[in-house]
N, C-alpha and C positions, 0 to 999 in steps of 0.2 A: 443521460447516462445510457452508456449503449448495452444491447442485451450480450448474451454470451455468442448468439450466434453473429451478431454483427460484430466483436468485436473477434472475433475467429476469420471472420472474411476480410478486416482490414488489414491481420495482420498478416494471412496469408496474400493478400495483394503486396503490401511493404515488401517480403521478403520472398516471394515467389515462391512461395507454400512452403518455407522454411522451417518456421517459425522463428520467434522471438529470442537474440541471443541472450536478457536478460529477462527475467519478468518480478518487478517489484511486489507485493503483497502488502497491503501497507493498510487496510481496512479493517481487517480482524475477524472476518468471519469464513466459516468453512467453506462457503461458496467462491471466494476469491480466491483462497489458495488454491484451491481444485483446478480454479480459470487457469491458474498463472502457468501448474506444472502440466495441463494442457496445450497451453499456447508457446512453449518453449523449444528450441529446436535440439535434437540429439548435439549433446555436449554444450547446452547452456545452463546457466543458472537461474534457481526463483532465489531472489533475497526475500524474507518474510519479517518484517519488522512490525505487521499490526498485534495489538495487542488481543490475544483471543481469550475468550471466555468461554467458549464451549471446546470440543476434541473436532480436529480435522481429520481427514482420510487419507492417507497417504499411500497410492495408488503404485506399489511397489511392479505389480504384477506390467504394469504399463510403463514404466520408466528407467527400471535396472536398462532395458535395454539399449537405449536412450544417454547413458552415463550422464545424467544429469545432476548438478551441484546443488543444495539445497541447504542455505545459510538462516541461521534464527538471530532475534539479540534486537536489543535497542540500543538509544541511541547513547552513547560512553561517553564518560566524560575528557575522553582522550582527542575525539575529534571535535568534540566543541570551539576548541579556539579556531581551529580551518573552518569550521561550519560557518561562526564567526565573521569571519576574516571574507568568506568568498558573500555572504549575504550585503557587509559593509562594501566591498566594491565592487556591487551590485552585479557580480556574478551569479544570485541567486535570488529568486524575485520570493519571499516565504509569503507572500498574501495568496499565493498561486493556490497555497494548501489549506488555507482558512477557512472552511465552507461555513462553520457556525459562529457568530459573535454576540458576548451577553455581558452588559454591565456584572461589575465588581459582586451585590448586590444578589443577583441571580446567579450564583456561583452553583446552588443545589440541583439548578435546572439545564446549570452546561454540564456539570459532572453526569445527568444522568441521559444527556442526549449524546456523549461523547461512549457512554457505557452500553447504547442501542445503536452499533451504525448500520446495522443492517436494518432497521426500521426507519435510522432519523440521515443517513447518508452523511453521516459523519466523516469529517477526514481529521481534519484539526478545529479545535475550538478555542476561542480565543476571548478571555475575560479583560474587560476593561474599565476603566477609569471611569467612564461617564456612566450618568445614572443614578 
């Protein structure tokens, strides 16, 4: 996992101190958001779809200037069938995002590592059959 400042320096390499035209948020804790509306370039957007549990800071003083887009929401059941649809012809690899996996069985112990990812680096967690 790269720290904040490494990943500040690669993305200023990528886009020649631009920043980032997108920057996902997708972990859930306030330290990521903060990265993302950081790392973004005047007139990009952060999407923020992790699911957070405590309040984030929303750095107005630094980003009004910036006209920067700042999207919330999960995931709808409107684009599930293209979600679908692009994962089956394997436009979209979903193990990419799997980082935890726990038999059926252990379900109390994925719910509560998927509820700490800033402790357990959670992205998705994924309960299974075997076990």
């Amino acid at each position: 996992m790269a720290t904040p400042e490494q990943a500040r320096a690669e993305i200023d390499r990528l886009t020649d101190g631009l920043g980032a035209d997108v920057a996902v948020e997708a972990v859930g804790i306030p330290a990521t958001f903060e990265q993302c509306t950081e790392l973004i370039r005047p007139g990009g957007r952060v999407a923020n779809v992790g699911v957070h549990g405590k309040p984030a800071t929303l750095h107005l003083e630094s980003l009004w200037i910036k006209g920067v887009a700042i999207t919330t929401g999960l995931v709808d059941t409107f684009s599930t069938p293209t979600l679908l649809r692009s994962v089956a012809a394997g436009q979209i690899d979903p193990t990419r995002f799997t980082t935890h996996r726990f038999p059926l069985p252990e379900a109390i112990q994925a719910y509560d590592t998927f509820a700490r990812p800033g402790e357990t680096n959670a992205l998705k967690v994924l309960l299974t059959a075997e076990g």
